[in-house]
C-alpha positions in Angstrom: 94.6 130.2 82.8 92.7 133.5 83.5 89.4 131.6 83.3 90.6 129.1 86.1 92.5 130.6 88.0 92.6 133.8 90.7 95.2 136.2 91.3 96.2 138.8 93.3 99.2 141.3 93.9 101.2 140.5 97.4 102.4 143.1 99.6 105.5 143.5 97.5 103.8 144.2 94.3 104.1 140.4 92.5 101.4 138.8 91.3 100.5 135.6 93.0 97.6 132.9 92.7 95.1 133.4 95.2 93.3 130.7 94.4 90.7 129.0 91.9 88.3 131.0 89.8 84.8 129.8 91.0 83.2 130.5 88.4 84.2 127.2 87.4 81.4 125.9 90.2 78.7 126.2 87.3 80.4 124.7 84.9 81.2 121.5 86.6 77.4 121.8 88.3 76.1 122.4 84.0 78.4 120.0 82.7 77.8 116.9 84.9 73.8 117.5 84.9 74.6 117.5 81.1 75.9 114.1 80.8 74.0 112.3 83.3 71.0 113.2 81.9 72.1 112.5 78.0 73.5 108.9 79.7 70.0 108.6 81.5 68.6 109.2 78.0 70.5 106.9 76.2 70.2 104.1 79.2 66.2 104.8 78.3 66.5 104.8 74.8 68.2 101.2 75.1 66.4 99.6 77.7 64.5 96.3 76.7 61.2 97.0 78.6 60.7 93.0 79.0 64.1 92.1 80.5 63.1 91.1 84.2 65.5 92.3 86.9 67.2 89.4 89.0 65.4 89.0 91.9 66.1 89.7 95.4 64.5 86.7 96.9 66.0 83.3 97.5 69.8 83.2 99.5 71.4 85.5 100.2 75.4 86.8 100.0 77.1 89.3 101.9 78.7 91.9 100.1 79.8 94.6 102.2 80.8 93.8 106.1 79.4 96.3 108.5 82.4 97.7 109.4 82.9 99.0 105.2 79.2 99.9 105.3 79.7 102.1 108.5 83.4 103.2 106.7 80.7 104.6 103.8 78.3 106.1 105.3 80.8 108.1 107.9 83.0 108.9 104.5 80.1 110.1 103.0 78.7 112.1 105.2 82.2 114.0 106.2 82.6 114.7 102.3 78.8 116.2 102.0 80.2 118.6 104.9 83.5 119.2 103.6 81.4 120.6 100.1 78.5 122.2 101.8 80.9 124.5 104.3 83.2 124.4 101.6 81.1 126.6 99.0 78.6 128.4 101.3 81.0 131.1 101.4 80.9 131.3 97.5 77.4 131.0 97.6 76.7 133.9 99.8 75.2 131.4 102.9 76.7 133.1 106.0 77.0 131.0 109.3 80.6 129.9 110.9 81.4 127.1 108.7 84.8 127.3 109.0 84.9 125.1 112.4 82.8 122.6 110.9 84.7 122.5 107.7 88.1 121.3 109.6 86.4 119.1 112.1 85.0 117.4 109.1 88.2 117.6 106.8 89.7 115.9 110.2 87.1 113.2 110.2 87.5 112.4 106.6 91.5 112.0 107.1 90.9 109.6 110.1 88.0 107.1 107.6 90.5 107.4 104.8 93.7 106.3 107.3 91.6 104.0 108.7 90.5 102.6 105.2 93.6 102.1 103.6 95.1 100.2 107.1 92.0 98.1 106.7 92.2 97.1 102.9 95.6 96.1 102.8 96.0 94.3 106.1 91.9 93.2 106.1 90.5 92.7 102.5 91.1 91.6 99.6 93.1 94.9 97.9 93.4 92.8 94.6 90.1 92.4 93.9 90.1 96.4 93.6 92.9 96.5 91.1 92.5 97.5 87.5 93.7 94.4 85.7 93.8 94.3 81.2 90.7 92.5 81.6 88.4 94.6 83.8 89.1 96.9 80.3 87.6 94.9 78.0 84.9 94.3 80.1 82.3 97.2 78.5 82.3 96.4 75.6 81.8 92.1 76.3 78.3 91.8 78.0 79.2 88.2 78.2 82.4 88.8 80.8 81.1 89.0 84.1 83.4 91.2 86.9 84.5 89.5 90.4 83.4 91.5 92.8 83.9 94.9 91.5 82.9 95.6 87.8 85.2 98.1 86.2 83.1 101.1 86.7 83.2 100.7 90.4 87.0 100.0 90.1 87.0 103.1 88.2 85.2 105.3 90.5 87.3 103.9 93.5 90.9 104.8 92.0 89.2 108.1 90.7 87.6 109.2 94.5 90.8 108.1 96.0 93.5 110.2 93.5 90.8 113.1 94.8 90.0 112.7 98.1 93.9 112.4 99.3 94.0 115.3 97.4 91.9 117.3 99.6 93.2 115.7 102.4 96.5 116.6 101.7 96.0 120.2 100.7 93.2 120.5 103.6 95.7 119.5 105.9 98.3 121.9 104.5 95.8 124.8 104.9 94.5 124.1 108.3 98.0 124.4 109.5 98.2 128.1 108.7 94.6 128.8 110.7 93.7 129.4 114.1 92.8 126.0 115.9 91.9 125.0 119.5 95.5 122.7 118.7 97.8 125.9 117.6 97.9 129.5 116.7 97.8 130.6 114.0 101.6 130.6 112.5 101.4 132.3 109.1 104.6 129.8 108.2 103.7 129.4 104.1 104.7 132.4 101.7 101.5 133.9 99.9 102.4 132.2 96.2 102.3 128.7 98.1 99.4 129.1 100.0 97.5 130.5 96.8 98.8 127.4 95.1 97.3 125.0 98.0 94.3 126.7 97.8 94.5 126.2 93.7 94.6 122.8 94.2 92.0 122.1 97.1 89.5 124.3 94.9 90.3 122.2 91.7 90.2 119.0 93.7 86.8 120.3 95.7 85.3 120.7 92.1 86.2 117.6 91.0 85.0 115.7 94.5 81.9 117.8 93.6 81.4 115.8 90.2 82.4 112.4 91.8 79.8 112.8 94.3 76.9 113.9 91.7 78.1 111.1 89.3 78.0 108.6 92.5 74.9 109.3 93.7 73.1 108.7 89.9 74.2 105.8 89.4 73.3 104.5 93.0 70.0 105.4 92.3 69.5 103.9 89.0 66.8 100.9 89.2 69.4 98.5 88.3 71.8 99.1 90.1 69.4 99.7 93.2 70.4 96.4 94.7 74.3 97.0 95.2 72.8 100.5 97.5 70.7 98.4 99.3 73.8 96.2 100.1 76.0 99.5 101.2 72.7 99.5 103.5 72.0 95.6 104.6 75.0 94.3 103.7 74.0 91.6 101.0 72.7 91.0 97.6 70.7 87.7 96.8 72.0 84.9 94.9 70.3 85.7 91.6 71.6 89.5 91.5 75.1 87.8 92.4 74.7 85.1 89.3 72.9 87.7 87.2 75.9 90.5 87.5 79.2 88.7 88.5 81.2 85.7 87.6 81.4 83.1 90.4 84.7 82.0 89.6 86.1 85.4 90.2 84.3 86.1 93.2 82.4 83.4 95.8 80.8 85.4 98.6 80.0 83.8 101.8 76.0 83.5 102.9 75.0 86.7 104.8 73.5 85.8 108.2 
């Protein structure tokens, strides 16, 4: 655990965590740049340089409302401030980022609350759940997904199990700091605060792969046309047909 985790002696003399060994920063940063470029490779390797992408022409579906595509883009950007103010410390970059890192942790909690009212009450929450077929789907191009193929199921459940994880810690730790809300109260013993800030680290770390993993595959050519719909709001008929069973999911015309 010496590799992962800091330590540090308290006042009376016991070792307690003080946190997670950042070291660990690189290795995440090495590791994912590893795979995505060995699955970009791969993705290459395979490709059938003849196979025509469906077009975006013709009529068009709406995928994403624009209420869930501003949801995104405020989520989004809250998270690339939460990491940014997060590791410029570790980095050496020295401004006050402390501010901006709660008032962002505190935006992030609001989009989250906001999202999980709004897909249960809202949308349709099944069409998100991992059902025995959405595993089978890999590895049968011939199944088609509904509205969410498995990877995006997949990356869903594993940014949510994450992100409450931040929140929840984040929130934990900006409770013992001094805010224009409170004073500072000093109410957690040193071995639980180390242990919060264990677990935001290792949850920042692995937000800090989601993100990078997110991002490649949004900007892969084909699966350009599901970005431009977090953007516009729709995808045209063919990429529908082309990528999703209709049976599973019928979309109503965007406007």
């Amino acid at each position: 655990m010496g590799e992962i985790v800091r330590y540090k002696r308290d006042v009376w003399g016991e070792e307690v965590i003080l946190g997670v060994s950042w070291d660990l920063l690189w290795v995440v940063a090495v590791a994912v740049l590893i795979l995505l470029a060995a699955h970009a490779i791969v993705m290459a390797a395979l490709a059938n340089k003849k196979m025509d992408m469906p077009s975006a022409e013709g009529r068009r579906v709406l995928r994403h409302e624009s209420i869930d595509r501003l949801f995104h883009w405020v989520m989004a950007a809250s998270i690339f401030a939460l990491i940014i103010t997060g590791i410029a410390p570790i980095l050496g970059w020295g401004w006050a980022w402390l501010d901006m890192h709660w008032i962002a942790g505190l935006l992030l909690t609001f989009v989250v609350i906001f999202h999980i009212i709004r897909s249960l009450f809202w949308q349709d929450f099944k069409s998100m759940i991992l059902g025995p077929r959405d595993f089978g789907e890999p590895f049968d191009s011939a199944t088609k997904p509904g509205k969410y193929s498995f990877e995006q199921k997949g990356m869903h459940w594993a940014v949510t199990i994450v992100v409450l994880a931040v929140v929840v810690t984040g929130i934990l730790l900006f409770m013992q700091i001094d805010t224009p809300f409170w004073d500072r109260t000093n109410s957690m013993a040193e071995s639980q605060l180390g242990l919060m800030f264990l677990l935001h680290g290792l949850a920042t770390l692995a937000l800090i792969a989601l993100v990078a993993t997110h991002i490649y595959f949004a900007l892969r050519p084909e699966k350009m046309f599901y970005t431009r719909s977090m953007l516009t709001g729709w995808i045209s008929e063919d990429e529908m047909s082309a990528n999703h069973d209709p049976s599973r999911w019928s979309p109503k015309e965007a406007d």
